[in-house]
KENUTI-719003 format. One record per residue (C-alpha): x, y, z; residue in three letters. Coordinates in steps of 0.5 Angstrom, whole numbers, plus 500, padded with zeros to 3 digits. Each point is the difference from the previous one (the first is absolute). Example, Ala and Ser with C-alpha at 12.3 -4.5 7.8 and 13.67 -1.06 7.14 Angstrom:
525491516Ala
502507498Ser
//
This chain:
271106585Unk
500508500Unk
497504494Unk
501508500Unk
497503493Unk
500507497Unk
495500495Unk
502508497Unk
507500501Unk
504506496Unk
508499499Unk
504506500Unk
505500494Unk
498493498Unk
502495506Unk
496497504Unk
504499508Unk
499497505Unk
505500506Unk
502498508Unk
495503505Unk
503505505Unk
502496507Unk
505499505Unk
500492499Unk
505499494Unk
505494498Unk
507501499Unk
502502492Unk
501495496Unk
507497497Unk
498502493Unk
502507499Unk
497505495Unk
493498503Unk
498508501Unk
495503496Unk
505505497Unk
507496500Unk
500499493Unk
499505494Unk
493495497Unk
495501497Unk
495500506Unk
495495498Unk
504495496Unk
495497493Unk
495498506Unk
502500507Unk
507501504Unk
500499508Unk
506501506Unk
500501507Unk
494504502Unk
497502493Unk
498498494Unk
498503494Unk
496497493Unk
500504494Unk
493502498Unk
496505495Unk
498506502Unk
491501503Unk
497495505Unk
500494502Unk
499494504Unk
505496505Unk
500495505Unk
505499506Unk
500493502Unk
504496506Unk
500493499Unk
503495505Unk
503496494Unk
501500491Unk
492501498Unk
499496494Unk
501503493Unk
494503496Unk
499501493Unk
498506497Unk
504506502Unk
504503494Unk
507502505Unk
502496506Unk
508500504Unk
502497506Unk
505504503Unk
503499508Unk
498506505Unk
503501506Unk
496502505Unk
503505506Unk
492501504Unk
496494498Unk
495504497Unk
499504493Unk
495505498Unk
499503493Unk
503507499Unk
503504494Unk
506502498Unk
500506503Unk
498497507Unk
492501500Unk
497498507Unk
494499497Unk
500492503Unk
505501505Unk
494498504Unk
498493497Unk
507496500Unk
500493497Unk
503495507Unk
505496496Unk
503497507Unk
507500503Unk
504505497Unk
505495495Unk
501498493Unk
494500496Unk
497498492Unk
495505497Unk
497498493Unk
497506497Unk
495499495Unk
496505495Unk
495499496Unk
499506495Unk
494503498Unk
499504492Unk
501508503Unk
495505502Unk
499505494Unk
496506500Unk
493499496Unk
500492501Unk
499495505Unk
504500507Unk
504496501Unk
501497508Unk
508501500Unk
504494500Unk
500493505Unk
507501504Unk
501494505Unk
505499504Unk
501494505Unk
505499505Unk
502494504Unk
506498505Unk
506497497Unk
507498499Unk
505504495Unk
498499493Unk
502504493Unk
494504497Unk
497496494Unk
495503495Unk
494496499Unk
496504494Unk
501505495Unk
495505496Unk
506502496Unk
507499498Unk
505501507Unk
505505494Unk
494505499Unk
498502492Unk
505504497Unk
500508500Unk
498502493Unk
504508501Unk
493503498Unk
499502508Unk
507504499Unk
497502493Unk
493503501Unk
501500507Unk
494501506Unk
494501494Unk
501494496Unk
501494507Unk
493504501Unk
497498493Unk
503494500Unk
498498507Unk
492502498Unk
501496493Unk
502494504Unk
494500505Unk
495503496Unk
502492496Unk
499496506Unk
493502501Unk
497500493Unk
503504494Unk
505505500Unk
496505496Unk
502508500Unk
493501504Unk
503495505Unk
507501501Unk
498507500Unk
496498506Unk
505495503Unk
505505501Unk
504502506Unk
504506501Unk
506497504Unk
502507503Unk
496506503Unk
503503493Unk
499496496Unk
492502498Unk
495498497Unk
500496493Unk
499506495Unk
506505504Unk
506502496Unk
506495500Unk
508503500Unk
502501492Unk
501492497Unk
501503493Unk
507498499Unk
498492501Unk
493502497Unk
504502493Unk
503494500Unk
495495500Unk
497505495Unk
494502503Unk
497506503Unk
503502506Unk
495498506Unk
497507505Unk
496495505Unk
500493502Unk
494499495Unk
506501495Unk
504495502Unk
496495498Unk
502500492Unk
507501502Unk
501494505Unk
497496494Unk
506503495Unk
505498505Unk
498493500Unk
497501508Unk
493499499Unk
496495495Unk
494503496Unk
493496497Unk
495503497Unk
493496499Unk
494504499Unk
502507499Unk
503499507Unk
507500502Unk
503495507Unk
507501502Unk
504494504Unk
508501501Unk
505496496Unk
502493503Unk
508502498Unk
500507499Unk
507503497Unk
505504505Unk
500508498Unk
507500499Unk
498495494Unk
495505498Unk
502507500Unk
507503500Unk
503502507Unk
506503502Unk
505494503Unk
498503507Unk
493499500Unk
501493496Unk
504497506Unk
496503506Unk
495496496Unk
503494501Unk
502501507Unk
493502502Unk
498493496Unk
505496505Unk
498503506Unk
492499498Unk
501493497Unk
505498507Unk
500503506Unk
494497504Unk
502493498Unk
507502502Unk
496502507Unk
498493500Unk
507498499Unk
503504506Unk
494496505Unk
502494498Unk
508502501Unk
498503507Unk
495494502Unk
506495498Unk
506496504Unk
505504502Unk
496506495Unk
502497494Unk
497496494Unk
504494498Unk
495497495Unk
500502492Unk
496502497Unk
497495496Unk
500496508Unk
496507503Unk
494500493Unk
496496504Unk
500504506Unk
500506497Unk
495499494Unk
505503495Unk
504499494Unk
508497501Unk
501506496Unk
496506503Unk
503498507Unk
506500497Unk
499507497Unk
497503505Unk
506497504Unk
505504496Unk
495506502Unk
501500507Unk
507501500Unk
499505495Unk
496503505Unk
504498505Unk
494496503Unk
503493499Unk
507498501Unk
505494496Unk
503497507Unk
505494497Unk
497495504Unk
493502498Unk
495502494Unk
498507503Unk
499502507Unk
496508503Unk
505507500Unk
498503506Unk
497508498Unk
505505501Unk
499505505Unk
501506495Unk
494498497Unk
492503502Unk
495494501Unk
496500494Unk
494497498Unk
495498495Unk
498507496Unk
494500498Unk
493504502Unk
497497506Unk
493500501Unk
500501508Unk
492499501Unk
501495508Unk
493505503Unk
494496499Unk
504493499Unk
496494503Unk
503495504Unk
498494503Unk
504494506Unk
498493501Unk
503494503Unk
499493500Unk
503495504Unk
502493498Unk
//
């Protein structure tokens, strides 16, 4: 057995990749297609992990972490305590991987995990999550990333554990409503909650601007005042000033003991067109942002299992693929209708769904988000056993 682990690793827009080292000793393509990493138009990770021929991608958040590369000769045994497992094949056209990014880092070119022959292999990927580093509390070490590799014969992906639901929480429509400020006040209440209690003081201190304009908690914010009216409140000039409109609009949940005031968001907030009155546009932009929020990394998983699949089609029901994918009959079924809206998926008549190839006009696309590209100063370590 081999181990390579990276104890800083920071993904880039959110992906962690792994790829097929550079070489002249390659195995023919296998007979599957759309195996590429930019033959469909996907979400690049999937829920937790997708892989083809020479890469794989794993969906992560953003800030450091830790992963292990590992070749085994055969399935290692299944441990608990990982709160994200998959299994998915990955082809292997070298024999050998290394850890990169998404827009092809070298940084680890020079320590390659050795799979073996180049072939047909299995990789579980697993993470293990960690509470997040916020300003002015305790760091936190990254998330665990485990990713085990082993030669075998052709199977399907299968997804092994879930920390959520395969069909993601719905868009509320406050995004679209409050825009940047509010996602900023929202994502600072809910990490200020998980280390203890969502004071002002501490989201205060809790708070991350997510972009290089966005500033600091008590800068000016774009004019809220028509929403503002609305809920009958005053209408907010800061982020600080939010807070008492988010909890008007039934976004967040106030307790008040000892003169002090905690904040927690609602378990099941209303959607903003339920709330406020909008033009019919905007109501269904909502509901097409909602749609894609809530679908499209399952319907990433959904395209993996298509190409991984005989002949590049499933022919199992949704209630027969529950089992493999951790999900409801009724959330694959929705994210099925998904697809094809999206043209990801396709209804062929001798099967449930198969992969649409991405079309040539369209512009490889990722993930956006803000990546935090800090590789300088990553530490590394390789061991090998033998056995």
């Amino acid at each position: 057995m081999e181990i390579i682990t990276v104890k800083d690793y920071w993904p880039e827009y959110g992906t962690i990749v792994v790829r097929d080292t550079w070489g002249e000793e390659t195995v023919a393509e296998p007979e599957l297609p759309l195996l590429g990493e930019h033959d469909l138009d996907a979400q690049p990770s999937g829920t937790i992990a997708k892989a083809g021929a020479g890469w794989l991608q794993a969906s992560s958040r953003d800030g450091r972490h830790c992963v292990h590369l590992e070749a085994h000769d055969a399935p290692p045994p299944l441990d608990d305590g990982w709160d994200d497992v998959v299994e998915t094949p990955y082809q292997a056209r070298t024999g050998a991987v290394y850890l990169t990014s998404v827009m092809s880092s070298d940084l680890y070119v020079d320590i390659p995990l050795e799979l073996g022959a180049p072939g047909l292999y299995r990789v579980r990927v697993a993470c293990r999550h960690t509470p997040p580093e916020i300003p002015g509390f305790e760091a936190s070490e990254g998330d665990l990333w485990r990713m085990q590799f082993w030669p075998t014969a052709l199977e399907p992906p299968r997804w092994l554990a879930r920390s959520r639901p395969a069909v993601r929480s719905a868009s509320t429509g406050w995004r679209t409503c409050l825009g940047l400020p509010g996602q900023e006040v929202l994502s600072a209440v809910r990490l200020a909650a998980a280390t203890g209690e969502a004071t002002e003081d501490r989201i205060a201190a809790a708070y991350q601007p997510w972009s290089s304009g966005s500033g600091d908690w008590n800068s000016p914010i774009d004019d809220l005042s028509r929403f503002a009216a609305q809920l009958g409140v005053l209408a907010p000039a800061t982020r600080r000033d939010l807070l008492p409109l988010l909890v008007a609009a039934g976004v967040l949940i106030t307790e008040t003991a000892g003169g002090v005031t905690r904040y927690r968001l609602a378990p099941d907030p209303p959607r903003a067109e339920e709330v406020l009155e909008l033009p019919a546009d905007e109501v269904a932009m909502i509901r097409q942002q909602d749609a894609r929020q809530r679908h499209t990394s399952f319907a990433a998983d959904l395209a993996a299992l298509a190409v991984w699949s005989p002949v590049g089609a499933v022919t199992a029901t949704p209630e027969e693929l529950a089992d493999r994918l951790l999900a409801t009959a009724e959330d694959i079924r929705d994210t099925i209708r998904y697809g094809v809206e999206c043209a990801l998926l396709r209804i062929p008549a001798n099967a449930t769904f198969n992969a649409q190839p991405r079309s040539p006009q369209q512009p490889d696309v990722g993930r956006v988000a803000t990546p935090e590209k800090r590789l300088e100063g990553s530490v590394f370590t390789s061991q090998r056993w033998k056995g």
